[in-house]
C-alpha positions in Angstrom: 0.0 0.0 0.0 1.4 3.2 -0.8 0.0 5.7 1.3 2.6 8.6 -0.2 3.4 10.7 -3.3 6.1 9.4 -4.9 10.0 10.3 -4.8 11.2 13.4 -5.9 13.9 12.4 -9.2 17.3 13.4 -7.5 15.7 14.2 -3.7 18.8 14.4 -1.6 18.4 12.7 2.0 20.3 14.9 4.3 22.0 12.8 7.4 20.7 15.5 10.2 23.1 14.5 12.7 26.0 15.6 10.8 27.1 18.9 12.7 26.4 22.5 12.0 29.2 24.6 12.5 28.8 28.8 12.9 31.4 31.1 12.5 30.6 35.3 12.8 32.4 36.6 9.9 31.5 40.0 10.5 29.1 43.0 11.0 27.3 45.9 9.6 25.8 48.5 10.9 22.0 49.8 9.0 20.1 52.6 10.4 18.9 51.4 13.2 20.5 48.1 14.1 23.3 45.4 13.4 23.5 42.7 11.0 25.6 39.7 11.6 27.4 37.5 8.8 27.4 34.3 9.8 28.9 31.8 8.0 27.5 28.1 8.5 29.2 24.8 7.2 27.6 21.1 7.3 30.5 18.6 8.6 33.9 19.6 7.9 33.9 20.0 4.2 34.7 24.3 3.5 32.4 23.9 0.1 29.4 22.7 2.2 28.9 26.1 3.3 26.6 29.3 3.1 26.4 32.2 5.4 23.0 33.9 6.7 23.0 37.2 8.4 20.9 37.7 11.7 20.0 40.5 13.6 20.5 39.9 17.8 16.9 40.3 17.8 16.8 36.8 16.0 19.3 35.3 18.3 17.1 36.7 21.3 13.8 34.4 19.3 15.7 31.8 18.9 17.2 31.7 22.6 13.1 32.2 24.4 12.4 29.1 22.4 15.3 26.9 23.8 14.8 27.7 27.4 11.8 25.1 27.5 15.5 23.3 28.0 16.3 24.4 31.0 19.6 24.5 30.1 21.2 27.8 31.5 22.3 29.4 27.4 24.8 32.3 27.7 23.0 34.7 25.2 24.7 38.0 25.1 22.3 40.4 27.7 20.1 43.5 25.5 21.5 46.9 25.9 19.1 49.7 24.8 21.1 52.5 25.1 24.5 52.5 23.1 24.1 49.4 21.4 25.6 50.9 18.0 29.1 51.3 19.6 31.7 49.9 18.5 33.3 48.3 20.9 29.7 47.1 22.3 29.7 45.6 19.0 32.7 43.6 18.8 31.7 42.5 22.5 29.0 41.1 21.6 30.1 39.9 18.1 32.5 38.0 20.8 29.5 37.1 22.9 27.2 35.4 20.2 30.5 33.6 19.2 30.1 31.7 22.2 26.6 31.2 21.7 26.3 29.5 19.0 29.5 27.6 19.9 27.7 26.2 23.2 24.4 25.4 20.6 25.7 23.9 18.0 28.3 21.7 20.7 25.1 20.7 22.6 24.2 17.1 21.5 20.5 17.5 21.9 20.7 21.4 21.0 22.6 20.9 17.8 20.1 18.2 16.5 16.6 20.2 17.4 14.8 22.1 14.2 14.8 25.2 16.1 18.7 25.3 15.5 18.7 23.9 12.0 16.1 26.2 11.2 18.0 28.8 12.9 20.7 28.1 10.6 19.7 26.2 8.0 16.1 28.2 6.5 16.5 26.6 3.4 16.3 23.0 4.3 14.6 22.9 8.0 11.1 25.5 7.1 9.0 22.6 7.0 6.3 22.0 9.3 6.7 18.4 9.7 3.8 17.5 12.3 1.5 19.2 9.5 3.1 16.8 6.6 3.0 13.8 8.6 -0.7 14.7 9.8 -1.6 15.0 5.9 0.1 11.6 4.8 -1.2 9.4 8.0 -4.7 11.6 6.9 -4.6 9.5 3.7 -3.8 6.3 5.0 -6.9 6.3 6.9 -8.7 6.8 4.5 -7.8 3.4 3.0 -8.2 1.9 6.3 -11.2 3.7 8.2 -10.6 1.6 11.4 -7.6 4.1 13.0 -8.9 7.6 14.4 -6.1 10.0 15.7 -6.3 10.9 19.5 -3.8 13.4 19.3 -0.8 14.2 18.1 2.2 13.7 20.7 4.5 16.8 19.6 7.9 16.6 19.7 8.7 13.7 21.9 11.1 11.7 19.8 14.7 13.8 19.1 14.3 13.3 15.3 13.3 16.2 13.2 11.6 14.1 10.5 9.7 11.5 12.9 6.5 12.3 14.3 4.1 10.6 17.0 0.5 10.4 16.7 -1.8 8.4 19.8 -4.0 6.9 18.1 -6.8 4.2 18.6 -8.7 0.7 16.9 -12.3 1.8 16.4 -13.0 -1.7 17.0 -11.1 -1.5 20.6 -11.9 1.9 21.6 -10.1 1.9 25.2 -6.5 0.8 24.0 -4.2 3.3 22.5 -1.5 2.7 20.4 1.2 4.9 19.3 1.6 5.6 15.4 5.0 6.9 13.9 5.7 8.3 10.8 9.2 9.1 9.3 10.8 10.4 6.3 13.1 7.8 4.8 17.0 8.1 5.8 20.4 8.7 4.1 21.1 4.9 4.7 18.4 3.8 2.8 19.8 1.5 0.9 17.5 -1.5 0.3 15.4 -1.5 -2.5 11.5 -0.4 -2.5 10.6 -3.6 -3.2 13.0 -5.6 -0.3 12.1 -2.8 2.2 8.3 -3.3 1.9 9.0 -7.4 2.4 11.1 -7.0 5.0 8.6 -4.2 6.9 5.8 -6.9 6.7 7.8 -9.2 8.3 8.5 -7.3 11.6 4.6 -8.3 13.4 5.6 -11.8 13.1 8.6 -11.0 15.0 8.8 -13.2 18.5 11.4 -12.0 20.8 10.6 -11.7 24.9 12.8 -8.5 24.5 11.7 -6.7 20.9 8.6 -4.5 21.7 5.7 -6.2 18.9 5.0 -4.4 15.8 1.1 -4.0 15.5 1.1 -2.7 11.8 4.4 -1.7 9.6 4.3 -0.3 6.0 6.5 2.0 3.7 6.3 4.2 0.4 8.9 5.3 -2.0 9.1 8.6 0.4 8.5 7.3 3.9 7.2 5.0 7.0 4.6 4.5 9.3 4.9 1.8 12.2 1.8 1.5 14.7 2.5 -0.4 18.1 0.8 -0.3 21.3 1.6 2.9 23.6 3.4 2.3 27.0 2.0 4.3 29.5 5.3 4.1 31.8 7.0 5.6 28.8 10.5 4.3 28.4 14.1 3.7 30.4 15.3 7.3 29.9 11.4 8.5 31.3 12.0 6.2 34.2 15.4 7.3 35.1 14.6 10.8 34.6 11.4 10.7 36.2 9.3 12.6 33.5 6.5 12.4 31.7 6.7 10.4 28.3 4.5 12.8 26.9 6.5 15.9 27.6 8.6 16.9 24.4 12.0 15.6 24.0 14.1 18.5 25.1 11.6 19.6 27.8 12.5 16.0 29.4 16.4 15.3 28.6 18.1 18.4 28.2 18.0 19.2 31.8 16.4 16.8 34.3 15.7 18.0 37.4 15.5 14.7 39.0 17.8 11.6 38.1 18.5 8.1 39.9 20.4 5.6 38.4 19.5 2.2 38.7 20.3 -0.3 41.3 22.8 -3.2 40.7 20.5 -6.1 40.4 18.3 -4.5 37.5 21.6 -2.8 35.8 22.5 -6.7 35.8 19.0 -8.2 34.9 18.9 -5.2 32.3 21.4 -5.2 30.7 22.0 -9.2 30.1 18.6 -9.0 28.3 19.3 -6.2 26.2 23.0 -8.4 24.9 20.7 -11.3 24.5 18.4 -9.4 21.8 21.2 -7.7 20.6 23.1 -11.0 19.6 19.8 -12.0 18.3 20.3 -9.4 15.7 23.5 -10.2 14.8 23.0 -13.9 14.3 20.4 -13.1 11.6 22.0 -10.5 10.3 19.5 -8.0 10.9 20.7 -4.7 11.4 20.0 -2.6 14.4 22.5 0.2 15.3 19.7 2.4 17.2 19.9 1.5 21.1 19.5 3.8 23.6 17.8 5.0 26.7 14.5 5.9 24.8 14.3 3.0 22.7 13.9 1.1 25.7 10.6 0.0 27.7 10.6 -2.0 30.6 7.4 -4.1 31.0 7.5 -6.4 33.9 10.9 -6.6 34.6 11.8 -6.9 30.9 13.3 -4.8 29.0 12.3 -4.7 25.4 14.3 -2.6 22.5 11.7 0.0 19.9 12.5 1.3 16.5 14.1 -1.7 15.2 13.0 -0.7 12.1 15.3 2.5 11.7 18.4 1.4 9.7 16.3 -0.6 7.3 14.5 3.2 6.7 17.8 4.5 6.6 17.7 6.6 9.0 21.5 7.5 11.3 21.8 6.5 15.0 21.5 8.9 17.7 25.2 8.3 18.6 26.7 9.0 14.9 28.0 12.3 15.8 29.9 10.2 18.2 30.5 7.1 16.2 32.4 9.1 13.2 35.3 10.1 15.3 36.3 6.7 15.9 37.8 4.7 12.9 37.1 1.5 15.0 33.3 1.4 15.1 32.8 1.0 11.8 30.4 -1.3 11.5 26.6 -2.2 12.9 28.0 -4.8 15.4 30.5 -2.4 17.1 28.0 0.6 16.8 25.3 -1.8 18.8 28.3 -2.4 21.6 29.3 1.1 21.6 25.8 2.4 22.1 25.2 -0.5 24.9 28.4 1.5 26.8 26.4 4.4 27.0 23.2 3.2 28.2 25.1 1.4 30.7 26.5 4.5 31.6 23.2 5.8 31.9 21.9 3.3 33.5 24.4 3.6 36.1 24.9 6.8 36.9 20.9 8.3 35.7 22.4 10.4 33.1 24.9 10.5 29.8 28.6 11.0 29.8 29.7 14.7 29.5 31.9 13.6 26.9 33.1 10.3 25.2 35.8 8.8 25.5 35.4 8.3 29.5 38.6 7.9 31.3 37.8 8.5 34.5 34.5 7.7 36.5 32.4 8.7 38.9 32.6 7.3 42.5 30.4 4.3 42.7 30.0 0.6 44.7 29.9 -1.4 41.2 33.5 -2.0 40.0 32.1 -4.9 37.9 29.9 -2.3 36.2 33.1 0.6 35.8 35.2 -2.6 34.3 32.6 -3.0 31.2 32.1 0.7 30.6 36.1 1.2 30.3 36.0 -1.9 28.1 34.0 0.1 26.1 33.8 3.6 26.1 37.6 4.2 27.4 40.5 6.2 25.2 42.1 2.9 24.4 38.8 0.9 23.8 37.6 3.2 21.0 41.0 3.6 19.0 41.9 -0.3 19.5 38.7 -1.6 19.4 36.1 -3.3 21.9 34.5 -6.2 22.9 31.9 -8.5 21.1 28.6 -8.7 22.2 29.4 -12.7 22.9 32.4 -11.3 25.1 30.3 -9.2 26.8 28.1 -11.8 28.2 30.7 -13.7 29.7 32.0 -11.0 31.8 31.1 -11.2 35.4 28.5 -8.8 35.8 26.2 -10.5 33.5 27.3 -14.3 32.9 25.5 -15.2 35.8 21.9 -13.8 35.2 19.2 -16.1 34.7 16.8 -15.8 32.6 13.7 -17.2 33.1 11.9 -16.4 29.4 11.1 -19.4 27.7 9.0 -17.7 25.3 10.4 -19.0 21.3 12.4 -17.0 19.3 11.0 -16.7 15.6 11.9 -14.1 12.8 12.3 -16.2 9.3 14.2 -14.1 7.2 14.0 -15.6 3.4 17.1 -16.3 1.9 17.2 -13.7 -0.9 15.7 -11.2 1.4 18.9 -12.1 4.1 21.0 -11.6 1.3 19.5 -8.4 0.4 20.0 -7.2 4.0 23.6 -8.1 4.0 24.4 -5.8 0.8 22.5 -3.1 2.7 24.3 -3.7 5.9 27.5 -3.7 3.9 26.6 0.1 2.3 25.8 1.3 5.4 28.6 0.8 6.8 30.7 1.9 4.0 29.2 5.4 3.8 30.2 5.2 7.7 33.6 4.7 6.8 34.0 7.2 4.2 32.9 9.4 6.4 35.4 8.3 9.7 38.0 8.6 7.0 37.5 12.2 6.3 36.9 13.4 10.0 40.2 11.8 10.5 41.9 13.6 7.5 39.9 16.6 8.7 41.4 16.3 12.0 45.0 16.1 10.9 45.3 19.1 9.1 43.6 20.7 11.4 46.3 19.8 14.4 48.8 20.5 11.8 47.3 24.1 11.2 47.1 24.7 15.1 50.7 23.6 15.5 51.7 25.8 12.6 49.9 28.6 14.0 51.1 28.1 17.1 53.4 30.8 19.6 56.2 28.3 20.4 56.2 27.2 16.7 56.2 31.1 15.5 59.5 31.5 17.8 60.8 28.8 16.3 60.2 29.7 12.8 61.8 34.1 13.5 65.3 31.8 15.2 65.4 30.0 12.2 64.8 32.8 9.7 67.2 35.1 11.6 69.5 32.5 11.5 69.7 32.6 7.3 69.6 36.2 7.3 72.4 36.8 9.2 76.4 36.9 7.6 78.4 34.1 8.0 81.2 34.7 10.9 84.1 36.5 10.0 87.2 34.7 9.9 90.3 36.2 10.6 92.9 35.7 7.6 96.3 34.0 8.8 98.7 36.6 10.0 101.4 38.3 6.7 104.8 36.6 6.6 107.2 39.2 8.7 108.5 42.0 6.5 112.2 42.6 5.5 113.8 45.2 6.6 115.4 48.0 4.8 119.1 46.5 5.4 117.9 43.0 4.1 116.2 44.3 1.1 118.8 46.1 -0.3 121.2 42.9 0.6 119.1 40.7 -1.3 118.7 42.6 -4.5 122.4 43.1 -4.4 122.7 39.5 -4.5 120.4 39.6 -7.3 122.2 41.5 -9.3 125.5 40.1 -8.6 124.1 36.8 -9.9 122.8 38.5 -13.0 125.7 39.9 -13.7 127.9 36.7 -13.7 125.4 34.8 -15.7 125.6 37.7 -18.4 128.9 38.0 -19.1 128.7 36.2 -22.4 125.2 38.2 -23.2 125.3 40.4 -26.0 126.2 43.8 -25.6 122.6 45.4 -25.1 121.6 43.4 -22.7 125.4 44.2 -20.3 124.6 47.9 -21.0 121.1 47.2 -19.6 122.2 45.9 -16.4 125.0 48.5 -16.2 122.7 51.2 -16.0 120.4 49.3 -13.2 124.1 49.3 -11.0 123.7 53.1 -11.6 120.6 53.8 -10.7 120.6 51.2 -7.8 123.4 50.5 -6.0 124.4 54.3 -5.2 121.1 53.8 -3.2 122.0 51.1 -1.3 126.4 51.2 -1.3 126.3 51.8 2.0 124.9 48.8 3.6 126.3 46.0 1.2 127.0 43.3 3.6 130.9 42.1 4.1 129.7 39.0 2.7 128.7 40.6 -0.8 131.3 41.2 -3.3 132.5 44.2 -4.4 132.3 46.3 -7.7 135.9 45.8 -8.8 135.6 41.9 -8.1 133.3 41.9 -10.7 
């Protein structure tokens, strides 16, 4: 049944949790206020990028609508008087800086339409609850027995996926829970596989997979109907909200959290391994655990949206998982998000920031032991453990189970096969990506060690050094001089030896050095050693 308009030729998926970066180029001053320049770039790619200008008054909007957060946002304060100087100017130019740094850094922040509207108009202006309204609108019509509730606004973290309560005419008092969801960059099954496959997930059996009540998908999007937990899910529980409340409202800022106690962190999480190697013995992709894709229903935990990488959609820990060349594939990404939630799980909240080297004070050591297996420096640059390893390690190898309920999901062979070549895209597009983060990363170190003081100092030396003359050398002292006495001496013995050897000359050369005896020697006759021989020898 396809209950959508068809694809748009050449539609371009965008993968929403790839950062938004903001960088205040500069400002101008109109009549009456300032404009910023702001120049915004998707991931880390300098052609991905376009600027927007905003006025503070925009950044003022923007900032009333995120304090539902109750996260404390350092927005620049107003200033009515003066506000055109410019030194305020730069100040707050400085000021906003920050403010969209701390935004777009946030991990639920950066991933909320209010910011990617905020810097994105172009391709986050769409009202989404109205679109998804309209389509699940026409797929009652071609099955008259749903009637929406109400729609439940904004309690999933996904832009694109909406929430409707909904009910069975026939079964008036139950309510179920309809989503609806764009298709995702990962999409890489075909419409034809995708549609088998979705029909497959009500027969699913699993004690710890949450049932499917209905599944079906277009050429555009999905829509998934399963009954709604009143209890709402893990992250509600150990957050101690509402699961009605809207996603930021709940998360961003709990004002009451409790971690769970040992018994069910062990009971927990040896179930959620067990459906997790499920998945990977039949090769069915899953990729999407966390805190809010997690019910617990009498003591068992049970895992939601296993539909979302068949859909294509990116996991809610990418903007982690791309930093680390090791997680590269749906296995490793499943054990990777397990280490947060048992984070979470422990401690009643996420990490501040991954990798997680050192750990909050707490009476579980077994617990600490797995999450630095996992979520340590060294675990995600070398690798971590398999989900097998994982349940042999002493916090859960010795939890019984006591579900002997039969596990059934038959997966036809070509279908499996079709699976595996998705699997195998999706993971490639994952490594393409890790590969230019990495590359991004280098020259970016290199740049800050270029544009570094010490290596500045380093670089005048070394240019001083060329430009300055090589040392003088000082030239090996003359041979002593003769003196007067000696010179005369030895010319006198010059001549003398001249003369002899020219007695047989002819005559012009005899007069020649006749005439050098007159001009010379009356110079000199005085100090003609004893030794020399005298004019009438010769």
């Amino acid at each position: 049944m396809a209950f959508l308009e068809k694809q748009s030729p050449g539609r371009v998926l965008l993968d929403d949790t790839v950062a938004l970066t903001a960088l205040i180029e500069a400002s101008q001053n109109l009549q009456s206020h300032t404009e910023y320049i702001i120049r915004v770039q998707r991931g880390v790619c300098t052609e991905n990028s376009w600027q927007v200008i905003k006025r503070y008054s925009d950044f003022d909007m923007l900032n009333s609508s995120l304090l539902v957060s109750g996260v404390s946002l350092p927005l620049p304060p107003k200033k009515l008087l003066g506000n055109m100087d410019r030194e305020f100017i730069a100040e707050r130019q400085r000021g906003l800086q920050v403010y969209l740094d701390f935004i777009t850094q946030h991990h639920i922040l950066a991933t909320c339409q209010l910011v990617k509207k905020f810097l994105d108009t172009n391709n986050y202006s769409a009202n989404y609850t109205e679109i998804a309204l309209q389509q699940v609108s026409m797929f009652f019509r071609s099955d008259p027995k749903w009637e929406v509730v109400e729609p439940l606004k904004d309690i999933g973290w996904r832009i694109r996926k909406k929430y409707f309560l909904i009910k069975n005419k026939e079964q008036p008092k139950e309510r179920q829970v309809l989503s609806w969801v764009d298709l995702g960059p990962d999409k890489f099954l075909s419409d034809k596989d995708l549609q088998s496959t979705m029909k497959l997930l009500p027969s699913l059996t699993n004690p710890y997979i949450y049932p499917v009540t209905f599944a079906n998908t277009s050429e555009l999007s999905a829509l998934v109907i399963r009954m709604f937990q009143e209890k709402g899910t893990l992250r509600d529980l150990i957050c101690k909200v509402k699961p009605k409340e809207a996603f930021m409202r709940k998360y961003c800022s709990p004002k009451k959290i409790q971690g769970l106690e040992l018994q069910q962190i062990r009971m927990y999480g040896r179930q959620i391994l067990e459906v997790l190697r499920f998945f990977h013995d039949k090769g069915f992709p899953y990729g999407h655990l966390h805190a809010s894709n997690i019910v617990i229903e009498d003591n068992t935990c049970k895992v939601l949206d296993i539909e979302n990488s068949l859909l294509g959609l990116p996991s809610y820990y990418r903007p982690y998982i791309t930093q680390f060349r090791k997680i590269n594939t749906t296995e490793s990404i499943d054990v990777y998000s397990f280490g947060h939630l048992l984070y979470e799980m422990t401690y009643g909240r996420p990490p501040d920031a991954v990798p997680v080297d050192q750990y909050p004070a707490v009476t579980y050591t077994s617990v600490v032991s797995v999450l630095q297996s996992i979520l340590s420096t060294d675990a995600c640059k070398t690798g971590m453990p398999t989900v097998a390893q994982l349940l042999q390690t002493p916090l859960f190898s010795d939890v019984l189970l006591f579900h002997s309920e039969k596990l059934q999901f038959k997966i036809p062979t070509k279908l499996r096969d079709a699976l595996k070549s998705a699997k195998e895209c999706m993971e490639k597009r994952l490594q393409e990506e890790q590969k230019t983060n990495q590359q991004h990363r280098r020259l970016t170190r290199a740049q800050s060690h270029h544009g570094s003081e010490e290596e500045k100092r380093r670089r005048k030396i070394l240019a001083r050094k060329v430009q300055e003359p090589a040392p003088h050398r000082p030239l090996p002292p003359p041979p002593p001089l003769l003196t007067l006495q000696e010179l005369h001496h030895l010319l006198l013995l010059l001549l003398y030896h001249l003369q002899v050897i020219t007695l047989a000359s002819p005559t012009p050369l005899r007069i020649l050095l006749s005439l050098g005896q007159v001009l010379l020697l009356p110079t000199v006759w005085g100090v003609v050693p004893s030794s020399a021989p005298s004019r009438h020898s010769v």
